[in-house]
C-alpha positions in Angstrom: 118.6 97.3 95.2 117.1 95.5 92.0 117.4 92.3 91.8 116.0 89.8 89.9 113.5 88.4 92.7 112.6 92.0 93.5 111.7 92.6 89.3 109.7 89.2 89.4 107.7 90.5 93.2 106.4 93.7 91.2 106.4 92.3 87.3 103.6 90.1 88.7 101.0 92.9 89.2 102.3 94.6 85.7 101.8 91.6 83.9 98.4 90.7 85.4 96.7 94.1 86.5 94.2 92.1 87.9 95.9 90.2 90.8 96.1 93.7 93.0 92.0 92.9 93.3 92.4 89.7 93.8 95.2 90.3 96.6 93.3 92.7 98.2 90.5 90.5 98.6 91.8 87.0 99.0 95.1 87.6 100.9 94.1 90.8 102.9 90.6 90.0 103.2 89.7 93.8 102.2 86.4 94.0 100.4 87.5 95.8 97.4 84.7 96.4 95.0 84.3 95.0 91.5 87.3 97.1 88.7 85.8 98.2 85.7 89.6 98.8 84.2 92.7 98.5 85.7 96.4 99.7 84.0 99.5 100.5 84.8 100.7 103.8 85.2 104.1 105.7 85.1 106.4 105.0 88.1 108.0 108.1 88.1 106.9 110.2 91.3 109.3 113.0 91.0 107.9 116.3 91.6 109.6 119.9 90.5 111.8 119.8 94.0 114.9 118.0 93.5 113.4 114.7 94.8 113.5 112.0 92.7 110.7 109.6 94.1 109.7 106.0 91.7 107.7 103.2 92.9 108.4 99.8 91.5 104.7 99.5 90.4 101.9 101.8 89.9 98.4 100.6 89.5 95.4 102.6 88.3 91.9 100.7 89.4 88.8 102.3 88.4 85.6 100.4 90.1 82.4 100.4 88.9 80.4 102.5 91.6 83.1 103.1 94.2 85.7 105.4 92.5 89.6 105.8 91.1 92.3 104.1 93.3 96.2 104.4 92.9 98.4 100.9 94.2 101.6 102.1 95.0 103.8 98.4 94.9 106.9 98.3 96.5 108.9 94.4 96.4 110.1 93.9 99.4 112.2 90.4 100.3 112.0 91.0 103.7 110.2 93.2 106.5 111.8 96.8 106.8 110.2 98.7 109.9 112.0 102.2 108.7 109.7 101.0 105.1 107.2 103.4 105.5 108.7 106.7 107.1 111.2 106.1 104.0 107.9 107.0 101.8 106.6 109.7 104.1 107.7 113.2 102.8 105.6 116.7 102.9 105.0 117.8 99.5 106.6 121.6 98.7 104.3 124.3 99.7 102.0 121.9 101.6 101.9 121.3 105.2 
């Protein structure tokens, strides 16, 4: 459900691309190499089935030696255990 706590969780990482990186390293202690660009990226993960999939944010980092990597954000206000089988889902034609 949007709300405006759950816009401000996500608008953060859309308003400052960089803080994912910064996350990542700081918060998770994941050594994430150095960006060379990062931007925002269309939400919208619907694919030709009738599924409509969007994600609050998406994030495209591109690092300097290590590759592309897609940030799916999802604001959360509190810990949902059924979270992530909600986002698992076989693609059509692919097992």
């Amino acid at each position: 459900m949007v709300s405006s706590s759950h816009e401000a969780l996500h608008r953060i990482f859309q308003e400052d691309t960089g803080a994912i990186v910064r996350a990542l390293r700081q918060l998770l202690g994941v050594p994430f190499p150095d960006a060379n660009k990062t931007f925002v990226v269309s939400p919208d993960l619907t694919e030709i089935a009738p599924v409509e999939r969007r994600v609050d944010t998406l994030l495209q980092v591109e690092t300097k030696g290590d590759g592309t990597y897609l940030f799916a954000i999802e604001s959360q206000s509190r810990r949902d255990p059924k979270k992530p089988a909600a986002w698992a889902y076989e693609r059509s034609g692919e097992t």
